[in-house]
N, C-alpha and C positions, 0 to 999 in steps of 0.2 A: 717874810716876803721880800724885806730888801736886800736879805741875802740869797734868795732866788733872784731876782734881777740885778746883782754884779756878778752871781755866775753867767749869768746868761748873756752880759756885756762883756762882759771876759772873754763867752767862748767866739762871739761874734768877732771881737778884735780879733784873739790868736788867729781864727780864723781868716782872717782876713790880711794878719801877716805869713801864713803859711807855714806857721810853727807844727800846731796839732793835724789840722787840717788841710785838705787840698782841693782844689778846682770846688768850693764850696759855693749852695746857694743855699738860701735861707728866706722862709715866708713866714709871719705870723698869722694865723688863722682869729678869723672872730669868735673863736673857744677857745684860743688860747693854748690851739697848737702849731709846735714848731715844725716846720718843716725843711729837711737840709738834704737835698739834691745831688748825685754823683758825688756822695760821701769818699774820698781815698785815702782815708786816715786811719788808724789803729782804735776797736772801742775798746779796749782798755783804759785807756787815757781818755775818752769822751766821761767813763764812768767813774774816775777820780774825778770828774769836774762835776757831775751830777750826782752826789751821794744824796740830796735831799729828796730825790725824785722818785725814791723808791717808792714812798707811800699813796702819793699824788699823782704822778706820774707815771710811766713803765715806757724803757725804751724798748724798739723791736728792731730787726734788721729782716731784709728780704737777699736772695739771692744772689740781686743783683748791685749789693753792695748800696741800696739805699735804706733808708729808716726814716721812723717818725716817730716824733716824742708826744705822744697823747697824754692828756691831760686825767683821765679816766680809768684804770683797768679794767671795768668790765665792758667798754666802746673796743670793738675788734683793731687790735693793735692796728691794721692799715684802713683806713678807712676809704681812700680811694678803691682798692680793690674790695672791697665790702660793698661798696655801692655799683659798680661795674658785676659784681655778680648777681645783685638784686637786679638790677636793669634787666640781665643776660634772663634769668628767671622768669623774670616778666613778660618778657618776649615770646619766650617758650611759650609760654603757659596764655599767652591769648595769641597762641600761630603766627606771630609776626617772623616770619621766618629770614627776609632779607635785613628787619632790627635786627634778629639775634646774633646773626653772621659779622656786621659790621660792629657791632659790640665786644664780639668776641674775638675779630681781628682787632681791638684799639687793648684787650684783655691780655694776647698771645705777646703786644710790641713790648707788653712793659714787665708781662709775670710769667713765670712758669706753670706749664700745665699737670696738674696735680692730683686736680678734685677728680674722683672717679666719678661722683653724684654727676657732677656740673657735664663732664663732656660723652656722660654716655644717657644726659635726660638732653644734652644739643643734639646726639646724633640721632637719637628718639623723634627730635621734630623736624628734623633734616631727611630721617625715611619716609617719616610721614604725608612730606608736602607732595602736591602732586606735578612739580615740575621737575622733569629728570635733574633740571641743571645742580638743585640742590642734592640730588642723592648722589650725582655726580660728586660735589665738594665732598659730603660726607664719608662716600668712599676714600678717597683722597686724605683726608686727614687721618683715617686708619693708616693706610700705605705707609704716610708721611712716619706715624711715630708710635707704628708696631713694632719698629725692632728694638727699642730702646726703651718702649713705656705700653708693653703691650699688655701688661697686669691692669693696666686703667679703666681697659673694654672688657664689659661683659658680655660673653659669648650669646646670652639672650639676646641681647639687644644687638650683634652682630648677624644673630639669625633671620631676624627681623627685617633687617636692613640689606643682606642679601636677596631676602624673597621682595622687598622693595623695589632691588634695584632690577630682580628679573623680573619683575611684573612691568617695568620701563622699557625693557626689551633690550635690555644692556648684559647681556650674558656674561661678557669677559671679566666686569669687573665681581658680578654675581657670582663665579669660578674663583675670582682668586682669594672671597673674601670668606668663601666656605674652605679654602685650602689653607686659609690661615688659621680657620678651627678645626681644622686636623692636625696641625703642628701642634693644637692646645691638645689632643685627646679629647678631642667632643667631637660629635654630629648633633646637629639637632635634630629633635622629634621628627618621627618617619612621616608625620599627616604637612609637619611644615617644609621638610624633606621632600615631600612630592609636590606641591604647593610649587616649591621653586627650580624644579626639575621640569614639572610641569609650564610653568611661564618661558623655560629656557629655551626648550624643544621646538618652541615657535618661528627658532630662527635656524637656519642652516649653522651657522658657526656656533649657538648654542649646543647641535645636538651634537656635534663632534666634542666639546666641553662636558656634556651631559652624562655620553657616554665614559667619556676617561674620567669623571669624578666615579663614578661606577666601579672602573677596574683599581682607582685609588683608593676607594675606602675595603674595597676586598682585601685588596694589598694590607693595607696597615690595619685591620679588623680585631686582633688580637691584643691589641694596646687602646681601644676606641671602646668608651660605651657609652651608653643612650640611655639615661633616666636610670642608673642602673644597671643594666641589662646587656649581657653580651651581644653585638652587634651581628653574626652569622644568626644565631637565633631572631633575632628582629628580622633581618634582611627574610630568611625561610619564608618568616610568614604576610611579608608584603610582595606582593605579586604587581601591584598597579604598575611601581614606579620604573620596573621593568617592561611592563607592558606601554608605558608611555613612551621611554626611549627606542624600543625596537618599533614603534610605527610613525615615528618621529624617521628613522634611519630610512624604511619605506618613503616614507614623502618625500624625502628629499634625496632620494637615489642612492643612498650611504650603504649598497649591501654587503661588501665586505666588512664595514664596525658594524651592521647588523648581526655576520657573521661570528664576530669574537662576543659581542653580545649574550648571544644562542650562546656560546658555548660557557660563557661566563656563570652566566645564569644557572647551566646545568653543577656546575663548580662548587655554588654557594646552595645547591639544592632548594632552588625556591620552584615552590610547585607553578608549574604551567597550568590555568584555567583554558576556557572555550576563547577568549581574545586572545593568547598568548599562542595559542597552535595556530587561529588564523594569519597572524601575522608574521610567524616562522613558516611558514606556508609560503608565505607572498617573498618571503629572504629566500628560499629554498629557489621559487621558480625565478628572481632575478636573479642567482647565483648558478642555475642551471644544474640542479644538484637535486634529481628524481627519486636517487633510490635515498636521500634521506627523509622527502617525503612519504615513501611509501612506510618506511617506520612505524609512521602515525596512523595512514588507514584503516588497519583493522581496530585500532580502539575508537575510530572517528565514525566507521559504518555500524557501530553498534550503541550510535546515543538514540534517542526517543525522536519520538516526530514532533514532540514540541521544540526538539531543541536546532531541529533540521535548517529552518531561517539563518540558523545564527553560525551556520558552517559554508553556508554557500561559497563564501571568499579559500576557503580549503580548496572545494572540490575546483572550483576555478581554474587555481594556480595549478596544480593535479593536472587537469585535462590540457593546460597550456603546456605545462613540460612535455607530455607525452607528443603534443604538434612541434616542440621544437625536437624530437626527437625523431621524429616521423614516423612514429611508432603508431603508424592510424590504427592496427588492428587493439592495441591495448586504449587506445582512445575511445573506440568503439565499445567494448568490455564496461570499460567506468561509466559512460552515459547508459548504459542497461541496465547496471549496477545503482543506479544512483537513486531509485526508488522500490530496491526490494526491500523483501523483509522488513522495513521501515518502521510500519504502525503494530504490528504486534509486539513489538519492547518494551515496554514498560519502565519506568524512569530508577535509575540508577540512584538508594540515597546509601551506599555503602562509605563514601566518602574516604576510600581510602586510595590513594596514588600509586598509578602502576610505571612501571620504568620502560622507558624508550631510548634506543641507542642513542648516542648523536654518534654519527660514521656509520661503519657496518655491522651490524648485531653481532657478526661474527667476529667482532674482535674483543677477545674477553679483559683486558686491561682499556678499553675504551671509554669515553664519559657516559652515564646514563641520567637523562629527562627524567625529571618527576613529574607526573601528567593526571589533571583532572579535567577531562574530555567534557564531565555531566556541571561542571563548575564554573558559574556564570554572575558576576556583579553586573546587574543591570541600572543598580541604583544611583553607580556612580559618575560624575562629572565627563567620565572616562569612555568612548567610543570609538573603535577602529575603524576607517572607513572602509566600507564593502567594496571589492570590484568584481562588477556586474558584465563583461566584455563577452565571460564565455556561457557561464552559468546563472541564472537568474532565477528567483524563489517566487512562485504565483500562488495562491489558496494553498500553502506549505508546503508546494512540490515542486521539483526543479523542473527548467524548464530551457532549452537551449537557447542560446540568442543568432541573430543570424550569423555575427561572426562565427561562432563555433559550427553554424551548418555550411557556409563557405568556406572553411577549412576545412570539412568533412569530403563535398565534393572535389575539392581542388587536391588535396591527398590520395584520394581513391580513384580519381582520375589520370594524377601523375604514376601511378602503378600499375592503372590499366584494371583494378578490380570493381567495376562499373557494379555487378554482379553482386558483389557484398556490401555496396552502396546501397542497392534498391532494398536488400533484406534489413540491412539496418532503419530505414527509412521505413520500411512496413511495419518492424518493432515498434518504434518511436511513435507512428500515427496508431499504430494499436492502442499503445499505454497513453496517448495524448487524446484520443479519439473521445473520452468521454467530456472534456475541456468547451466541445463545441466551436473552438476558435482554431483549431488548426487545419489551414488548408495547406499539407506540406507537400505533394506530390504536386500540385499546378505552380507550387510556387519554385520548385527546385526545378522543373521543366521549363519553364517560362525564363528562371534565371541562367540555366544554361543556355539556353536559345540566346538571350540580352547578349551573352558576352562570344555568340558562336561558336558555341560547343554542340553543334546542331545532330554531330551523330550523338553525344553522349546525352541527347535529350533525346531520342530516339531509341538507343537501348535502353533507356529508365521507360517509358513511356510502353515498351515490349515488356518489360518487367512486369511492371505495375499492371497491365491487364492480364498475365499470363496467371498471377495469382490472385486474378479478381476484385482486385480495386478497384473502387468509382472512381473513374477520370471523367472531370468536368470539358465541356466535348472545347472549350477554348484553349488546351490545351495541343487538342489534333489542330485545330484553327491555327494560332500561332507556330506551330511548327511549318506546317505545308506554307503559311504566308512567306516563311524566312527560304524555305528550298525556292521557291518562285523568285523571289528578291534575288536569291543565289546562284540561279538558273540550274540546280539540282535537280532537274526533269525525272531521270532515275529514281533517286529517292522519294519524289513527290507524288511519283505514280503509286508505287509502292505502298506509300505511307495512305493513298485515295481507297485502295484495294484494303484495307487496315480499316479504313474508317466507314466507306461501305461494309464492309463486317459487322460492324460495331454498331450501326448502322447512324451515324451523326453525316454521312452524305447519301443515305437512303434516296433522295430523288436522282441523282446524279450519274448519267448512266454513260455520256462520253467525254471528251479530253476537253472540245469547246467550253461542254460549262462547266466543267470542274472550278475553274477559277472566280467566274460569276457565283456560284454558289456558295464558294469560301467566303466573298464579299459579303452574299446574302443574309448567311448564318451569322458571320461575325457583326454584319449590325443587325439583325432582331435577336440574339441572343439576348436571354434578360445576364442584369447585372449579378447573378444568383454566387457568384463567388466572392461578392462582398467588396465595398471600398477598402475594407482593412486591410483584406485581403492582397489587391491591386498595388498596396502600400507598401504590403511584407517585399510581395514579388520586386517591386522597381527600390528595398531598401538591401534587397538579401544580392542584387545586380551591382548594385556599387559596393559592398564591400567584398562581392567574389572580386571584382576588379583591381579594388586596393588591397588583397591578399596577394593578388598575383603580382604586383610591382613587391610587396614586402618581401616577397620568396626571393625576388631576384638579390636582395639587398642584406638575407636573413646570414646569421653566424651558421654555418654546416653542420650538420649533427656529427661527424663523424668527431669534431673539437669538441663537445659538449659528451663525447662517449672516451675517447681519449682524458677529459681532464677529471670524467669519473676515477678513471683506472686510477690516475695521478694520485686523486684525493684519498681513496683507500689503501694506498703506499704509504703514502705521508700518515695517517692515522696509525697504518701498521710501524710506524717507524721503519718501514724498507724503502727505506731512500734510494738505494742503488737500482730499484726495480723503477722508482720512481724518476731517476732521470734518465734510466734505460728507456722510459716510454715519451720522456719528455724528446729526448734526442732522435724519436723515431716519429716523431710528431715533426721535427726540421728534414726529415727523410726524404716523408710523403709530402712535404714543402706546404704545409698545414702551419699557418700562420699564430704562435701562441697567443692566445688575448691577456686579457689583464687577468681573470680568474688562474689561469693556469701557471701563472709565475707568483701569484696570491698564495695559492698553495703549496710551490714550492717555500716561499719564502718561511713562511707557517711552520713546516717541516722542517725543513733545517734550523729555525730558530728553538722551537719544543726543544731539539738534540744537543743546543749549544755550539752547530755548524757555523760560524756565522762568518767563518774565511769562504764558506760555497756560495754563501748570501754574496758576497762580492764579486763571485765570478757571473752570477745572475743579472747583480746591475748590469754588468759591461754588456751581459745580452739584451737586456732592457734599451741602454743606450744606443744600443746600433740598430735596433727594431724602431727607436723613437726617431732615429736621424731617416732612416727608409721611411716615415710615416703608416709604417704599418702598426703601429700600438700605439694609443694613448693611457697613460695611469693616472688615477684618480688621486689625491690626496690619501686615502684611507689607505692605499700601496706604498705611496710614499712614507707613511708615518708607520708604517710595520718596519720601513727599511731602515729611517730612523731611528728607532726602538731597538732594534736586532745589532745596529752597528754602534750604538752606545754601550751596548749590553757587550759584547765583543770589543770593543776598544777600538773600534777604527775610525778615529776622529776625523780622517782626509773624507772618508765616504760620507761621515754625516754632514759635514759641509758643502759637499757637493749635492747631495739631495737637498739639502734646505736653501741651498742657492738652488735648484732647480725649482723646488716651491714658490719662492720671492719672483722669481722669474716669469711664475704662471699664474701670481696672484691667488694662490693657495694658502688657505687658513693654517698655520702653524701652532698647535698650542705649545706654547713657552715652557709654562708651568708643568704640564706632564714632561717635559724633555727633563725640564730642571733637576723637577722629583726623584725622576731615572737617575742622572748624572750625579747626585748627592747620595745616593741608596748605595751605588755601586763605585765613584770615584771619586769620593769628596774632597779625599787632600792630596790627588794625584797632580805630581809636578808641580803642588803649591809653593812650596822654597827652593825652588829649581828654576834659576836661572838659563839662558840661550847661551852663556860662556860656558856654563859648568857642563853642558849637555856631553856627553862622551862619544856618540856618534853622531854622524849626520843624520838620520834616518833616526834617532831620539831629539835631534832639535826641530825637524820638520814637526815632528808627532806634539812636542811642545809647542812648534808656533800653531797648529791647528788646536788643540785642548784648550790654549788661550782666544783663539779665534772663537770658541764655542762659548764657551766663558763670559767672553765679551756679549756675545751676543744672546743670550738668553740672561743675562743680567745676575750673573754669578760672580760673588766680590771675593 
């Protein structure tokens, strides 16, 4: 023992003359260990001074060039950090989440982070808590020292922790911390998979996220498995989480990435159920794209009448194209159409998938849908929401709403075929007639009268008696009231001589009281056509009124028949037919919208065109300074895409400076993804001196402008 204590006077001199040691401190502990502080000295020579200590002792060193001489060897050679991880533990383990954090900054100043147990059971309580701030840090610390210590998280607990952070409504960083477990070759579990797709979708800037993780894990699918199991095959047989982003892209107006969506989908073969055709339905009619609807029809009018409710939103969007077409006579066809044959079907359990183009059936290299029409999860979390504007489902049968019967007149009106008005209208009250609730001839008369369509309530009004229809006699009442209002003498004699007929002014035999008597009638009339009735009449007046301002205001069919032609160019890969029609579209001085330069884009990119993609922009930008076009984000990010893919680093600059400019969602990460796939060590050791032309040092100061800015080292 007293030659342990003149070692250890010894080492304190030397040290203290700066022989062995430097910048030395030194504590004795009440155990009786030493402690020696910013050690800068060689242990070699500390362990020529301590040969006694092997038995008794055990010296340690840590990384940061400190040590401690324990007295013990089986006490954890540092005892300070043995007890800072006990603390850290503790914390966890009874949820003190703001302990564990400030424990484990006073753990990060003094030690290296190491323990895989330790910081992947912190970031277990850090997903846990339920204040964003801390999943907020959690993320953050992955960020921090994934690239250098990224074996220390395990992808479980990073799966976790993404669907954490998208249940907080924090998308972005729920995106980047799933694209960090695609660089590992993992996805997680398709149920926890939908889980945080599903939380993402809630926001605008998630679904644009939600979707491009979609076309990223298709991308890299071939090197990715899940539990096992090749990832196309998993993907096949889950349908939801496709069905979540494509009515996610609906809600929030996203129909062009609804668009790559659909066709993604078709790509990876996952079967389309009854949610998945209604919501490509509703992409089809905001996209203005009829005949790829029609596709679907004949598998869609041959499901069962139980299944009739759950298509409504189909026929909907269906009958809405055909109004933006002006196509009344096939509008008229599908409302006939839409409860035949019906209930004699009997329920389909064949269960096997039939194929539907997407484009035109008649392109035999085109992509084909796999479709189960009779195929319905009702069980799940999972609901697409109905739109009920045109078509509406009453005791399982369809039923029109008044917008769709004021579009009916207002079309058939602007034609001038009054005539095929009244016959459709007598169809209708035919097949509606058993309902008891339809008074549809007082109501379409009365509503033309509201908005002074007073002859075209007069030839329906001829109609409708001519084929023996009960007309409620306040129908003749309100007409002759509005000719008298109008000072139409003419016609209101006319219409007296009509109604004497009929005999609803049977007392009335000269011109004096004809108008007394209209008074007469119109107040003892009982109320026999119903308050409800009264209701339809003055609800079906306001929206014939707000159809007729929408007309003035609507996109022209002839562009929505034009950007057909376009899109089955581009499908055919006959691009030149396709900017033949695009250029006769600037002829007839037909204003291109965003759909039709969507398509072109689409097109030429499929071909690898992506020098025509830039002569597109320049039409874009002189269309955007005219203010005759605005482009959505989802336009911009195809142009972005196609000019990455292409190498034209000035153009993606300039759209993503148009993006910044418009306060448009950028995602970083899919650019990045692109830009490493395709150019990852372009002009890396290539200096702005070495550039050999001009026109390659501009192209290097933009690739480093990109660089810079999507956060590429």
């Amino acid at each position: 023992m007293q030659d342990e204590d003149f070692l250890l006077k010894l080492f304190v001199n030397l040290s203290k003359c700066r022989v062995i040691l430097t910048c030395t401190r030194m504590a004795l502990t009440t155990r009786g260990e030493i402690f020696v502080h910013r050690c800068t000295g060689n242990s070699h020579l500390l362990r020529l001074l301590f040969p006694y200590f092997g038995q008794k002792r055990a010296l340690s060193w840590r990384q940061n060039r400190e040590f401690i001489l324990c007295k013990n060897t089986n006490i954890a050679p540092n005892s300070t950090r043995a007890l800072l991880l006990e603390k850290l533990g503790v914390a966890i383990k009874d949820h003190k989440i703001a302990e564990a954090w400030d424990i484990f900054k006073d753990y990060r100043k003094s030690y290296d982070i190491s323990d895989r147990s330790l910081i992947n059971r912190l970031l277990t309580g850090l997903s846990y808590s339920s204040d964003p701030q801390w999943q907020r840090r959690a993320c953050d610390l992955v960020f921090k020292h994934w690239k250098r210590k990224s074996h220390l998280f395990h992808v479980e607990v990073l799966a976790k922790l993404a669907l954490s952070v998208a249940r907080a409504k924090m998308p972005i960083p729920s995106s980047m911390i799933l694209r960090l477990l695609l660089e590992k070759k993992y996805l997680p579990p398709f149920d926890i998979l939908n889980l945080v797709i599903l939380h993402m979708v809630k926001t605008e800037i998630g679904t644009y996220l939600a979707s491009n993780l979609l076309f990223q894990i298709f991308d890299s699918y071939q090197h990715i498995t899940i539990c096992g199991s090749n990832l196309r095959n998993k993907m096949k047989a889950d349908t939801i989480i496709f069905n979540i982003v494509l009515d996610a892209c609906v809600r929030f107006g996203s129909a062009l990435k609804g668009q790559d969506v659909v066709e993604f989908m078709a790509r990876s073969g996952v079967v389309a159920d009854a949610h998945s055709i209604n919501i490509i339905a509703r992409l089809y009619e905001m996209n203005g794209q009829r005949d790829e609807i029609k596709n679907y029809k004949g598998h869609v009018d041959r499901i069962p009448v139980a299944l009739v409710p759950h298509y409504q939103s189909f026929y909907n969007s269906f009958l809405s194209l055909h109004f933006k077409f002006t196509d009344i006579s096939a509008a008229a066809e599908l409302i006939l159409d839409l409860d035949r044959y019906r209930e004699a079907l009997p329920l389909n359990n064949e269960e096997r998938p039939r194929l539907v183009s997407v484009g035109s059936p008649n392109l035999k290299s085109g992509l084909k849908m796999r479709i189960l029409p009779e195929q319905l999860d009702i069980d799940h979390t999972f609901e697409a929401e109905r739109k009920e504007d045109l078509v509406a489902v009453r005791n399982g049968k369809f039923n029109l709403t008044n917008k769709a019967l004021a579009k009916l007149i207002y079309g058939y009106r602007r034609i001038g075929r009054i005539g095929e008005l009244s016959k459709l209208l007598l169809s209708i009250q035919e097949q509606k007639a058993s309902s008891g609730r339809y008074h549809l001839f007082l109501c379409v008369i009365n509503a033309c009268i509201g908005v002074g369509w007073l002859e075209t309530a007069h030839d329906l009004l001829d109609d409708f008696e001519f084929a023996g229809a009960a007309i409620d006699s306040s129908a003749h009442i309100a007409l002759l009231e509005a000719y008298y209002e109008q000072g139409m003498l003419k016609e209101a004699n006319g219409l007296v001589k009509q109604m004497k007929k009929s005999g609803v002014l049977s007392s009335c035999f000269d011109e004096t009281t004809i108008f007394a008597c209209v008074l007469e009638k119109a107040a003892t009339s009982e109320p026999s056509s119903n308050m409800s009735s009264a209701v339809e009449c003055s609800d079906l007046i306001k929206m014939l009124v707000q159809i007729m301002e929408e007309e003035e205001k609507s996109t022209p069919c002839v562009l929505y028949e034009l950007n057909t032609s376009i899109y089955f160019f581009c499908k055919a890969e006959m691009m030149e037919d396709a900017l033949i029609t695009y250029r006769r579209m600037q002829e007839m001085e037909i204003q291109p919208n965003e759909q039709t330069f969507a398509i072109l884009v689409r097109g030429y990119s499929s071909l690898q065109m992506y020098r025509d993609i830039t002569i597109l922009w320049g039409d874009m930008k002189r269309s955007m300074t005219r203010d005759t076009l605005v482009i959505s984000r989802d336009l911009c990010e195809s142009l972005v895409l196609s000019f990455l893919r292409g190498g034209y680093f000035e153009r993606v600059m300039e759209v993503i400076s148009f993006m910044m400019d418009h306060k448009q969602f950028a995602d970083t990460g899919m650019y990045r993804y692109e830009f490493l796939k395709l150019h990852k060590n372009l002009y890396r050791n290539l200096s702005a001196s070495e550039a050999r032309t001009e026109a390659q040092r501009k192209r290097l100061e933009h690739v480093r402008e990109f660089r810079k800015w999507a956060g590429i080292n």
